[in-house]
C-alpha positions in Angstrom: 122.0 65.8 51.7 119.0 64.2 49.8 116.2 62.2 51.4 113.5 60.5 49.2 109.9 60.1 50.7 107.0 58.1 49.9 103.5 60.0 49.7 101.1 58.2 48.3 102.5 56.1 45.9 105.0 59.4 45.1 108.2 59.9 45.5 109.6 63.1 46.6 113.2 64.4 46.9 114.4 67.0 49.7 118.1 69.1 49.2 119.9 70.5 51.7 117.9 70.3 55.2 119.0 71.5 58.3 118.8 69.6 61.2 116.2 72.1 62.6 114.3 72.1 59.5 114.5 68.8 59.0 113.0 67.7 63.0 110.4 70.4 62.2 109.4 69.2 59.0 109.1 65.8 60.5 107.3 67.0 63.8 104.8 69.4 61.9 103.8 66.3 59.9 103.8 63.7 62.4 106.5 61.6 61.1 109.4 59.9 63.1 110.2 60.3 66.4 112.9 62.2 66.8 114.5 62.2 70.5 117.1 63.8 71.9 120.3 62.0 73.2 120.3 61.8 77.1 123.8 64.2 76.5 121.5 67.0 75.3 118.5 66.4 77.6 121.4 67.0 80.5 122.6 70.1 78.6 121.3 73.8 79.3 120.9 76.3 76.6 122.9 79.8 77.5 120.8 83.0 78.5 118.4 84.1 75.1 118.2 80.5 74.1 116.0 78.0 74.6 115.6 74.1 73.4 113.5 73.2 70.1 113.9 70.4 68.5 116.6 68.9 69.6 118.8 72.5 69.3 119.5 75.3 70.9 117.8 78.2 68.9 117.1 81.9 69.7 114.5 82.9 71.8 111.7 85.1 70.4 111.6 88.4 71.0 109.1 90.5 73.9 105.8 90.2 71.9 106.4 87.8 69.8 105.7 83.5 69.9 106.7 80.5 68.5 104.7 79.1 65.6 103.7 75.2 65.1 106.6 75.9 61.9 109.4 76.8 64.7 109.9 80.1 63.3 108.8 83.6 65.5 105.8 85.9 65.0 104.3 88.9 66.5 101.2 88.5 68.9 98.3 90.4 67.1 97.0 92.2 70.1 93.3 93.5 68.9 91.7 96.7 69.8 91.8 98.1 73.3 94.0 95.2 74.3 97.3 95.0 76.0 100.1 92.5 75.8 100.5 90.0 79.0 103.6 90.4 81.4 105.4 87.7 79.8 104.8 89.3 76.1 103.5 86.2 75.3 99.4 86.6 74.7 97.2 89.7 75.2 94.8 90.5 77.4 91.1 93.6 77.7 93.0 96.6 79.1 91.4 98.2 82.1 87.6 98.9 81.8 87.4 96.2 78.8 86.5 92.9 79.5 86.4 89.8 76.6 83.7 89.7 74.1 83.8 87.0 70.8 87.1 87.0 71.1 86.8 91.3 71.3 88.0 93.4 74.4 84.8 96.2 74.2 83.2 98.1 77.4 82.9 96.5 80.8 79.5 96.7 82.0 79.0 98.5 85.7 78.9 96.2 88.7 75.0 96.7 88.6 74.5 95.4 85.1 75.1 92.2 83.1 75.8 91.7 79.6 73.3 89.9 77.6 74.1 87.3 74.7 74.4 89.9 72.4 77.2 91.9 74.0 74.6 94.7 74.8 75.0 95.5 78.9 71.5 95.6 80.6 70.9 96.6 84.5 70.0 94.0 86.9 66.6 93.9 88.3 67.1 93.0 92.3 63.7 91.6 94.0 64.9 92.5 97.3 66.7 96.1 97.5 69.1 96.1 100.2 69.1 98.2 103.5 71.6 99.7 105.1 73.6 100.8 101.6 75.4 103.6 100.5 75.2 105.3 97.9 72.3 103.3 96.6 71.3 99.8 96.8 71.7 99.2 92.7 75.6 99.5 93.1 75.7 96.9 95.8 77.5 99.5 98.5 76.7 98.8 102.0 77.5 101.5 104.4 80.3 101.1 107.2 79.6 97.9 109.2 78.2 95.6 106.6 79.4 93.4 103.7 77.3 92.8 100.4 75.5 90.2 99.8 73.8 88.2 96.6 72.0 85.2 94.7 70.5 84.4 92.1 70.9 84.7 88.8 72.3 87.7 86.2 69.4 88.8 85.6 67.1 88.7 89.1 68.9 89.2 92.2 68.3 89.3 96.1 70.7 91.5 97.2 70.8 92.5 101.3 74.1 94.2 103.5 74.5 91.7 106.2 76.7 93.1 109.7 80.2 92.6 109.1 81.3 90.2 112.0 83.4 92.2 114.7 82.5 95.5 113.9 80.8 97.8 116.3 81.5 101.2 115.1 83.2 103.4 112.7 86.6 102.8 114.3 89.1 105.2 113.6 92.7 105.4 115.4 95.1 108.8 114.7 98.5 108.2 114.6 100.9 111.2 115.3 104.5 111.9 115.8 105.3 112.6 119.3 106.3 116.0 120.3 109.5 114.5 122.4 111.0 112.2 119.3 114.6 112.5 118.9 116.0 114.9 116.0 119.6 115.2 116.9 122.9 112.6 116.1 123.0 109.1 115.9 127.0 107.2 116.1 127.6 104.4 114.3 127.5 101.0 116.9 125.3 102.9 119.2 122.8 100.2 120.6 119.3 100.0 121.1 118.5 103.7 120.3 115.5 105.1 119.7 114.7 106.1 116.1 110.8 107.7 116.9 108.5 107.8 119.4 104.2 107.6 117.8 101.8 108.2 119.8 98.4 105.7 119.0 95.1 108.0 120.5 91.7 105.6 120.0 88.8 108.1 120.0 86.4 105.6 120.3 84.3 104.0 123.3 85.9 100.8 122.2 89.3 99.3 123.3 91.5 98.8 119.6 93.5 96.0 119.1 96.3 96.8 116.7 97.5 94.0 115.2 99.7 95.0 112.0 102.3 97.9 111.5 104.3 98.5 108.9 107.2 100.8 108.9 109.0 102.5 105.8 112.9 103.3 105.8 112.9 106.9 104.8 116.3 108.9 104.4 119.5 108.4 102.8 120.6 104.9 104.2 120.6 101.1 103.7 118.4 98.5 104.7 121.5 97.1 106.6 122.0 100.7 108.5 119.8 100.0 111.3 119.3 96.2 112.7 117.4 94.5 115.1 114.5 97.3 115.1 111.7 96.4 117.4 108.6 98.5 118.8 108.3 99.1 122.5 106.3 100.6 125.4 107.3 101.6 128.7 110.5 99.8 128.4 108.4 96.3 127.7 109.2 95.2 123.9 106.0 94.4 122.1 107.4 93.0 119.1 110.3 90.5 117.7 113.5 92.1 116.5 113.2 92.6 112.4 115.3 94.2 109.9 114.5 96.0 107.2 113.8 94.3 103.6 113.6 96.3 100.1 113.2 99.4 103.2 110.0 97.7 104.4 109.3 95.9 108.1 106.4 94.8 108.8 105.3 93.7 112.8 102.3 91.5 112.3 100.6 89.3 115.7 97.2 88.6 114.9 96.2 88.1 118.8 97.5 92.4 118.7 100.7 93.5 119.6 98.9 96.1 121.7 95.6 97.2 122.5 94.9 101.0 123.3 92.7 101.5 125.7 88.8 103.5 124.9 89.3 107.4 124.4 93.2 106.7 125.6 96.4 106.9 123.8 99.7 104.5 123.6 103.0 106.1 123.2 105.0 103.6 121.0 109.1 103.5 120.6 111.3 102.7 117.9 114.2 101.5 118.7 117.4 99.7 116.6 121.2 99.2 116.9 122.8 101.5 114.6 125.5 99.4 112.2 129.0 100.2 111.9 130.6 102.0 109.0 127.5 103.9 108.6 129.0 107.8 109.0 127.7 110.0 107.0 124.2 108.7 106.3 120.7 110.3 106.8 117.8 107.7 108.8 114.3 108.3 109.4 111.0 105.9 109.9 107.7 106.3 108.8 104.6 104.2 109.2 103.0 103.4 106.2 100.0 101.4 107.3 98.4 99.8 110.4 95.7 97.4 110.9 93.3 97.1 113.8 90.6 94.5 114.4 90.1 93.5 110.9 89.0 96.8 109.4 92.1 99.0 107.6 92.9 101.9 109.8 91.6 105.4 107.8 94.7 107.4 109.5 96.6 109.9 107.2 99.4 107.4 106.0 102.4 107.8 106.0 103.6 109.0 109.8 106.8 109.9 109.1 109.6 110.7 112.0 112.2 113.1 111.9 116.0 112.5 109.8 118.4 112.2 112.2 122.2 111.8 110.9 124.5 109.6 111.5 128.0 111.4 112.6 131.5 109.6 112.8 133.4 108.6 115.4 135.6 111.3 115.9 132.9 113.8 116.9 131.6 111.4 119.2 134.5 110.5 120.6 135.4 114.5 120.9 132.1 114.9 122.4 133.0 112.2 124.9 136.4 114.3 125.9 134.6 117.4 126.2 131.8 116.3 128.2 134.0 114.5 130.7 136.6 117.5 131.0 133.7 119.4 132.4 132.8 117.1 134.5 136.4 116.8 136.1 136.2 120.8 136.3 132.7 121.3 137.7 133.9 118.2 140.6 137.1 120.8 141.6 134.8 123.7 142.6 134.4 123.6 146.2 136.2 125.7 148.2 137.7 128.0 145.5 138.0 131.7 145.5 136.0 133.8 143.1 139.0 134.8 140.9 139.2 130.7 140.6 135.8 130.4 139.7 136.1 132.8 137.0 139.2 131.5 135.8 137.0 128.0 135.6 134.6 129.6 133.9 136.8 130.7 131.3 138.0 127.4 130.8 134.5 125.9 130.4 133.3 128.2 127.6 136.5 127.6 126.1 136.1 123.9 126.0 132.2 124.7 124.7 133.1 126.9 121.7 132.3 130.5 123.5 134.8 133.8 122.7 
């Protein structure tokens, strides 16, 4: 194809363009409008493509962007830089921060960086009480929250109370010693998966307001369903299922408040799924949060693995269990020679020689 253009009072001749190279020749020097019929405005480019132009072209690779020509080119990611998620621009790795268009130290939290790159330590005209380690780094001790104004250079700096807090709360959380470790069935209801116990050290009540439990094990998320926390037969949370092996109970007016220097014994509990033989379930609490401050318990709590067996041993449990039953009902009023015959029966029926 040949296309003659005017420039200027010159006339110019172009072979062979593409339709690609022809819209972007166009676009790149502001020339015609070339739209796209309402057909291929509908359309949708398969996976790996994408729309330029008026066509479906390749997209670029991770790393690399489109230039104003249409064609693909690799980000130049500068010295201790990194490349964004999307591979498309670049950004200071950790500890860098952007200079003139550089990624070079980051200055500490008690310094600022002066118009010549150089970092230089604030001057505060008020040093803060109450801080920890020391009132240049801005670290208030348990119980307060850092505060500033000013400018970069000259700062008033104080710790002001955090609201709520009356003490350096701290709440244990252990595994109780009477948690179940033996056999779960699959379709067994409302069973109880662990028993934690909660003990509150502190002269204060605790309102715990978020747990979040891990699925640990062998299993699916879709082994155990409708898991729920309990006490004393009272649920204190919603029924939940596990997502990606995460649940997480959250009421911020406290799903339960442990008393000062006390402890709350918390169950729990789930229906076991069907068509789960074979598999190997467990929780573990992975975080808790109480009254606004993150608990500082040892995290994760984990409970023991109990297995799931088939049906078939629990139904063989079942037999056995009531077969002595039937024999220890028919004991009254027999001889001693019928009482050991009995007994021979029973450890029979239990596995004994």
């Amino acid at each position: 194809m040949k296309l003659n253009i005017t420039f200027a009072g010159v006339i110019f001749s172009l072979f062979a363009l593409t339709s690609f190279s022809y819209a972007g020749l166009f676009t790149f020097m502001g020339g015609i409008d070339n739209d796209c019929s309402d057909e291929f405005n509908r359309s949708v480019c398969v996976d790996g493509y994408e729309k330029i132009d008026c066509e479906c072209v390749k997209e670029c690779e991770f790393g690399s962007v489109r230039n104003e020509y249409g064609y693909c080119e690799d980000v130049l990611v500068p010295k201790n830089a990194e490349l964004t998620e999307d591979g498309r621009n670049w950004k200071c790795s950790n500890n860098y921060e952007l200079f003139n268009d550089e990624c070079i130290d980051a200055c500490e939290s008690w310094e600022y960086r002066d118009d010549y790159g150089n970092c230089k330590e604030i001057f505060f005209t008020n040093i803060p009480e109450n801080t920890y380690p020391s009132p240049i780094q801005g670290k208030c001790a348990k119980g307060y929250v850092y505060k500033e104004t000013g400018f970069k250079i000259f700062k008033n700096a104080w710790c002001e109370p955090l609201k709520g807090y009356n003490e350096a709360i701290l709440v244990d959380v252990e595994l109780d010693y009477n948690s179940p470790q033996g056999e779960l069935f699959p379709g067994e209801k409302d069973i109880i998966l662990a028993r934690f116990l909660f003990n509150n050290n502190n002269s204060v009540p605790v309102n715990i307001k978020t747990i979040e439990l891990s699925r640990i094990g062998v299993s699916a998320d879709s082994t155990v369903k409708d898991v729920y926390l309990s006490n004393n037969n009272i649920k204190l949370t919603d029924l939940a299922s596990f997502e990606e092996g995460k649940i997480l109970f959250n009421n911020q007016d406290g799903i339960f408040t442990i008393p000062a220097n006390n402890s709350v014994l918390v169950l729990v509990k789930s229906d076991i799924d069907v068509d789960t033989q074979g598999q190997l379930i467990g929780v573990s609490i992975s975080n808790i949060n109480f009254d606004g401050i993150i608990s500082e318990s040892k995290t994760p709590i984990k409970s023991y693995i109990q297995k799931i067996e088939t049906q078939q041993n629990n139904l063989q449990s079942d037999l056995t269990e009531q077969k002595i039953q039937e024999e220890k009902s028919n004991l009254n009023g027999l001889t001693r020679e019928e009482l050991i015959q009995i007994l021979i029966k029973l450890i029979t029926l239990l596995g004994g020689k």
